[in-house]
N, C-alpha and C positions, 0 to 999 in steps of 0.2 A: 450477525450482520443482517441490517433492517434489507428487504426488495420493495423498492417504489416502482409505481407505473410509470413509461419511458412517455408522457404526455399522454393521448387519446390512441395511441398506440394500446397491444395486445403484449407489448414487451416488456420485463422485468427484468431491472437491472441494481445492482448495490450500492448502498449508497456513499462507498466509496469507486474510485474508478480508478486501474492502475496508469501514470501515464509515463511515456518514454523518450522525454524532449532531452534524459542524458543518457539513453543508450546511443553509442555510434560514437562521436566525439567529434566530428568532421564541420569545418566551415563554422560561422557562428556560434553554433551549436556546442561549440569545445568548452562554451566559457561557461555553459548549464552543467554538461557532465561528459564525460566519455567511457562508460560502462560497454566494456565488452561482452561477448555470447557468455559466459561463465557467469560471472556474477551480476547481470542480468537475468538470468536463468536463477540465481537464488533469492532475488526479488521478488519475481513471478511467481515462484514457488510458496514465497512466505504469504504471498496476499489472498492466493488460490488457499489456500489452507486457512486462513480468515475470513473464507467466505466471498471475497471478489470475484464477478462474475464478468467483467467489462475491461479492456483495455483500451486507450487512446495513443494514436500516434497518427501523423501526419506522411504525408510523401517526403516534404521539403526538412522534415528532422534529419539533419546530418546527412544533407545529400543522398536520400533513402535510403542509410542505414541503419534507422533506427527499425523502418518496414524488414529489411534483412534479417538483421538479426532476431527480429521476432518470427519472423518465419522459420529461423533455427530451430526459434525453440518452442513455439507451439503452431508449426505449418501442419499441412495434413488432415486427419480424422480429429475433431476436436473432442476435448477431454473435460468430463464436470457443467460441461455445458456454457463451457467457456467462449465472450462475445470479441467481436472484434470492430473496432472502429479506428477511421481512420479519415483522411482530407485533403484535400487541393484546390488550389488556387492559383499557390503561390510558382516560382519562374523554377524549371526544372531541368534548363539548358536555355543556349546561347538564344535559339532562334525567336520569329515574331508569334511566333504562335505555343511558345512554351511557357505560357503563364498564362492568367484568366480563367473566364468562367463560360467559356466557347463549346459550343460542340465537340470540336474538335480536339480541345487541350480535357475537359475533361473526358470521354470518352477513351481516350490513347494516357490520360491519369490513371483511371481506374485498374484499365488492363495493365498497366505497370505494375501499379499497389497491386497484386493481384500476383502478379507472377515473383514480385522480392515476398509476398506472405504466405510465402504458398500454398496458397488454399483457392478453393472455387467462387466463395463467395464473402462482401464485407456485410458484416451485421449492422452498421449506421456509419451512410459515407456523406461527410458532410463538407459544403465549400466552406474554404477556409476562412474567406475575407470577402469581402463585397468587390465588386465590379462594377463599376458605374458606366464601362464601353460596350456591353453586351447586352443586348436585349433579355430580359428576364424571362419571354417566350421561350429563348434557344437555350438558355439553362435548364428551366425546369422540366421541358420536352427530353434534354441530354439527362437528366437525371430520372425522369420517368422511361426513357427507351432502358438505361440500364437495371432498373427495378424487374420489367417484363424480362427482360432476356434476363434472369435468375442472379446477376453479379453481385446486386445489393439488395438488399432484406429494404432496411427504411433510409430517410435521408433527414439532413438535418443543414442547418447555416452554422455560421460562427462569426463573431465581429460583426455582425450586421447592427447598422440602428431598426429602430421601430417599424419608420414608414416603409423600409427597404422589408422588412418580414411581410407585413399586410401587405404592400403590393404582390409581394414572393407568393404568399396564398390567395390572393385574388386569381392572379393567374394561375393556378394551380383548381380553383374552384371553376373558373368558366372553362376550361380545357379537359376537366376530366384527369386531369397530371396529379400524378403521386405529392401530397402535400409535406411539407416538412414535420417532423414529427418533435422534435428538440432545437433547440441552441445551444452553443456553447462560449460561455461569456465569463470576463473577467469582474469579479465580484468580491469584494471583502469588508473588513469592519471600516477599513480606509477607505477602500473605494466605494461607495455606494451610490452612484451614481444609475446602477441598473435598477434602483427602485423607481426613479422618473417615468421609465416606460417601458424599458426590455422585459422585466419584472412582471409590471401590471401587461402586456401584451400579452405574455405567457401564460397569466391566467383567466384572458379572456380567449383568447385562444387554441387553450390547451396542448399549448408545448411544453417538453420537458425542458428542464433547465439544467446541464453539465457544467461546472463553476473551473477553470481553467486558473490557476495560479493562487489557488485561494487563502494561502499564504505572504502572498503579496510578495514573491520570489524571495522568500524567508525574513522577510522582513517582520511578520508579526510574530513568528519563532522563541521571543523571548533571545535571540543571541546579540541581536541589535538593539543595543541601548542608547541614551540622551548623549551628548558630547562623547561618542567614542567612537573607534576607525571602526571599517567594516572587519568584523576578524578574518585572518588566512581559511581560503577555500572554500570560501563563501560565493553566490552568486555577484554581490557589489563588490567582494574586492579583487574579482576578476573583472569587471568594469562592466556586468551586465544593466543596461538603465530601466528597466522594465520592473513594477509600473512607475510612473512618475507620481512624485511626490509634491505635492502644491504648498502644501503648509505641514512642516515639519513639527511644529510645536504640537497639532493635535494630532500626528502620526503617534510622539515619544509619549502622548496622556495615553493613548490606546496601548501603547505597548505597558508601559506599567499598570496601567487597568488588566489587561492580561497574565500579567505578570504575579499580581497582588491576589486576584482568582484562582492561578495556579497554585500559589503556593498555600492558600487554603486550603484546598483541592486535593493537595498531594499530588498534582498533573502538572504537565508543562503551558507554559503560554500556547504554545501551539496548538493543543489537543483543545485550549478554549476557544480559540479563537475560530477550531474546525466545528466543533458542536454549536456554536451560536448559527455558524452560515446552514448547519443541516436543520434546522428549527424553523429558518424563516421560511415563508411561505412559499410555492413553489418551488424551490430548490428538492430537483431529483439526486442527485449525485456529486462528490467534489474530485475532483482529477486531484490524485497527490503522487507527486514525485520525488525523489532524492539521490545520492550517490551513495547512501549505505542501509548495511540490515537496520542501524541503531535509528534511522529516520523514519525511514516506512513502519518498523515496528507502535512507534512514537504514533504516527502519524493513522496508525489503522486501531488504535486502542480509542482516537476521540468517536470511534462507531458507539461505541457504547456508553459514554457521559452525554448527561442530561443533566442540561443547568437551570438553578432556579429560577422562580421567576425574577427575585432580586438582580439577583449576577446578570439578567442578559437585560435586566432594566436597566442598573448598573453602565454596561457595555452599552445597549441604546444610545444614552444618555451621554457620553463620551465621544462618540461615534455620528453623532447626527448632523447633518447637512443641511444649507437652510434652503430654502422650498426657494425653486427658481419659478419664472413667469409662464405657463398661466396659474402653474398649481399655487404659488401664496393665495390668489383671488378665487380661486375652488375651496381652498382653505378656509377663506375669509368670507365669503359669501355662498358658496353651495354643499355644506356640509350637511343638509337635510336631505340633499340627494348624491348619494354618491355609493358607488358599484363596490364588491369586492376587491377586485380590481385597482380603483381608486385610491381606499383605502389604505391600501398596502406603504404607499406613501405619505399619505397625507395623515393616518392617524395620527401617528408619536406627535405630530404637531396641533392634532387637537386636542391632546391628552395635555399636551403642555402650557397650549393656552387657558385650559382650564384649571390648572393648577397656582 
């Protein structure tokens, strides 16, 4: 198991990350998974033993019992050097002040997550989703008073756009406020979308990047084929709609592109479609989850495949998106000057113009 730096951070974490949106089963949440303390506990066990050092879970998974049950089973003196992360936002009761990014909800968040994981402190607590009604001062202040008082190690966002991080760390630079140290974003061969800007902010920035669903809620799996139903016990054929699909035609080219790789390979679609995202630039880490040994196993083997350069030109190629406004015109006219950063997007399209 590779450890990348957690962004500009002191922290090292692997570059898989366990997460636990099917332990619990409660609310929503029933139609990802409902992994009780037992075999939950033989997940954790299987990935800790692969070298995983990082778990992900939110307050809002399963009406916090996904936070529960992990506190069953590694609350306490931690073991291996084992990380813990976790988030809020989201609404956690009836009232007006049980959701958001307030003072107040998060602060009386934390100490919640806190007491279902029982432990003293979270190793990267990050807001879950953006807030557009709270002032960015009163979050990053709430997230910095909990860093001092010893609850949290570092902090991080999640779902945020672009401008919403920079302004997050502007305030965070004129205040003196603990700055965000990761994201955590939905990313895959379909969706690439976080190459526009989440991507390149990241690395002008120097946040880490945590890839949440990077499987595209099994969609790139290799189980989901062209003209066929979702199969029984699947995430789609329990009617989960996450992520959205816009053009199905170059979803089913990527899946058989995955598909036609693996079976070179001797690997699964899956395990390709995991080692492409661990390649690209920026990406620290990909959160994988499942309902059995036989997934996570699957699933924690693409640590160690490395694809050629063909295959993930191959995949590129398959996969590319066409360059929205202003980047075609950076494309088209300022490719003599352009940043690391930059590039991350815009090359595959200079490579192609010149081809």
């Amino acid at each position: 198991m590779e450890y990348r730096q957690l962004g500009r951070s002191g922290l090292k974490i692997s570059t898989l990350t366990i997460g636990t949106m099917t332990f619990g089963g409660k609310g929503w949440a029933k139609k990802v998974g409902d992994l009780g303390v037992s075999e939950s506990r033989r997940l954790i066990d299987l990935c800790i033993d692969a070298g995983v050092n990082l778990i992900d879970t939110a307050d809002v998974y399963s009406e916090g019992a996904s936070e529960e049950i992990l506190g069953e089973i590694v609350g306490g003196p931690r073991k291996n050097g084992l990380l813990i992360a976790t988030k809020a936002r989201f609404p956690m009761g009836s009232g007006p002040n049980d959701a958001g990014l307030s003072r107040h909800h998060l602060i009386q968040g934390c100490e919640a997550s806190l007491r279902r994981l029982k432990t003293d402190v979270i190793d990267l607590y990050q807001v879950h989703e953006w807030d557009g009604l709270t002032p960015l001062e009163e979050t990053m202040e709430a997230l910095d008073t909990l860093v001092r008082q010893g609850k949290v190690r570092y902090i991080g966002c999640s779902n945020f756009a672009a401008w919403h991080i920079m302004k997050a760390l502007g305030v965070s630079e004129r205040h003196g406020f603990q700055r965000f140290v990761s994201q955590q974003i939905h990313y895959t061969l379909e969706a690439r979308d976080a190459e526009s800007e989440l991507l390149p902010v990241s690395i002008d920035q120097g946040l880490g990047v945590l890839v949440w669903s990077p499987l595209a809620g099994g969609l790139l799996s290799g189980k989901h084929r062209r003209n066929q139903a979702a199969p029984e016990g699947t995430r789609q054929f329990a009617g989960w709609t996450e992520p959205p699909i816009r053009d199905e035609d170059r979803l089913w080219n990527i899946v058989e592109a995955l598909v036609a790789i693996g079976e070179d390979r001797g690997v699964s679609a899956a395990q390709v479609a995991l080692a492409w995202l661990l390649g690209r630039k920026s990406v620290t880490s990909l959160i994988i989850g499942g309902r059995t040994e036989e997934q996570f196993k699957d699933n924690l083997a693409a640590a160690d495949l490395v694809l050629s350069s063909e295959e993930r030109q191959r995949l590129d190629n398959v996969s590319l998106q066409p360059l929205a406004y202003p980047f075609w015109h950076q494309c088209n006219t300022a490719s003599d000057r352009l940043s690391e950063a930059d590039l991350l997007l815009i090359s595959p399209h200079l490579a192609k113009n010149r081809s």
